[in-house]
Every structure is written in structure tokens, then in C-alpha cells.
matplotlib code that plots the C-alpha trace (Angstrom):
import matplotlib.pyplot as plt

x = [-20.1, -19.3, -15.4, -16.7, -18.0, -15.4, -15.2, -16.5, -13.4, -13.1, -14.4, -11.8, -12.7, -13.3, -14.0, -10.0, -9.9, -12.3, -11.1, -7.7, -10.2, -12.2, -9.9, -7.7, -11.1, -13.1, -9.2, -9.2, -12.5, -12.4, -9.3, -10.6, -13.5, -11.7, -9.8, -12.6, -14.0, -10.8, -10.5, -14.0, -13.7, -10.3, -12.2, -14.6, -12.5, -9.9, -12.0, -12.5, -8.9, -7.3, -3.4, -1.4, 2.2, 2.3, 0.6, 3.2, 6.5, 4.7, 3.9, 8.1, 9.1, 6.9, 8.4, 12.0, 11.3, 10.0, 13.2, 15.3, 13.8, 13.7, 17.3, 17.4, 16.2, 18.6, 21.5, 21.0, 20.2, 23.3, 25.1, 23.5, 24.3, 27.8, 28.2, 26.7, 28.6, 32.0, 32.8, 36.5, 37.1]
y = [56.7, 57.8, 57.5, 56.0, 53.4, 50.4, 47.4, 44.1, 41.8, 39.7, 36.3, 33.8, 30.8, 27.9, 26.2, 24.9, 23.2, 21.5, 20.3, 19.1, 16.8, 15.4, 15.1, 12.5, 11.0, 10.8, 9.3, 6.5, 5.3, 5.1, 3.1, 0.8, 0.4, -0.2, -2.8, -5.1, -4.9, -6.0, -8.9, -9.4, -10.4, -12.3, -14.6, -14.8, -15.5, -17.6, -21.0, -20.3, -20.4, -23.5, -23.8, -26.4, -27.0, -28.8, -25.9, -23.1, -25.7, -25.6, -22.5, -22.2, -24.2, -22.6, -19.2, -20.5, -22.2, -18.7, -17.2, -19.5, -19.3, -15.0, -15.3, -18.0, -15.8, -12.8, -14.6, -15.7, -12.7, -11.5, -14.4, -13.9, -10.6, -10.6, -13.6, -11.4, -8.4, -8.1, -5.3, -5.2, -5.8]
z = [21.1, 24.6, 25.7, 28.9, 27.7, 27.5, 24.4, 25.8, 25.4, 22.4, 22.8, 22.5, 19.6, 21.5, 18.4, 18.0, 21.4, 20.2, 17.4, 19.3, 20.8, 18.1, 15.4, 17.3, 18.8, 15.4, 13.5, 15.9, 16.0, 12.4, 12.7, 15.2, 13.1, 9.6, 11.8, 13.1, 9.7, 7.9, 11.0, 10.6, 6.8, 6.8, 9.2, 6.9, 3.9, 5.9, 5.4, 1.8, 0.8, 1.9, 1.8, -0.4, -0.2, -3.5, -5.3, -4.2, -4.9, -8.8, -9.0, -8.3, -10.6, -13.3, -12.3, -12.2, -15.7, -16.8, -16.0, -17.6, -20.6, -20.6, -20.2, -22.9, -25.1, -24.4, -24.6, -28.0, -29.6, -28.3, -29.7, -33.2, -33.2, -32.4, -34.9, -37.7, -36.8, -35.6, -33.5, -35.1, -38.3]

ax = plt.figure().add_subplot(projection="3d")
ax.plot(x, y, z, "-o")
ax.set_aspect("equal")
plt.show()
């Protein structure tokens, strides 16, 4: 090799500007996309499912009856418990 001779300068990657570009470009088209398609089907579905008052205000009063009847339950097995065994004797 001949010291005369000079190194061609070192090519720069242009490969990561382009990926500052594309990345951003390609994550919201797929988000715009994923949202017409969600908006798209809840249209769809919307007229399927019809909305009743009276069904929610049981579907309450089933849960609330639920409850009371868990903490029904708790209560007395505690009380059993405690009746069976004193804590001081």
C-alpha cells in the first residue's frame, strides 16, 4: 500500500434516520388502524345489546343479597366459635 494514497471516509449509516422516521410513522398507522377497527365493530355490536334499566337494578339487588349473606356466614362461625371456646377461662 502506497502512503500516498488516502482512506476513503467512512460512510455514515443512514439506516437510523431512517428508522427515526418509520418507527413513529409505521406505530401510528397501526394505531389509527386498530382504532377504526375497534369503532368499526362497536358499531356493529351496539344494536345487538340493548340496554335495560330494570335488569341492572336486579342484577344489584342479587349482588347486594350476595353480600349479605357472605357476611352472614362469617359472622356466625365467629359466634359458634367463641361460644365453644372461651378465650379466658
Amino acid at each position: 500500500m502506497n502512503s500516498t494514497t488516502t482512506q476513503p471516509p467512512a460512510h455514515k449509516d443512514g439506516g437510523v434516520a431512517v428508522s427515526y422516521v418509520l418507527v413513529p410513522f409505521l406505530l401510528i398507522t397501526i394505531a389509527g388502524i386498530a382504532t377504526v377497527l375497534i369503532d368499526r365493530l362497536r358499531h356493529q355490536l351496539l344494536p345487538v345489546y340493548t340496554y335495560d334499566p330494570a335488569e341492572e337494578l336486579h342484577e344489584v339487588e342479587q349482588e347486594l343479597l350476595w353480600r349479605e349473606e357472605d357476611t352472614r356466614i362469617v359472622q356466625g362461625w365467629a359466634r359458634s366459635y367463641q361460644q365453644q371456646q372461651p378465650l379466658l377461662s
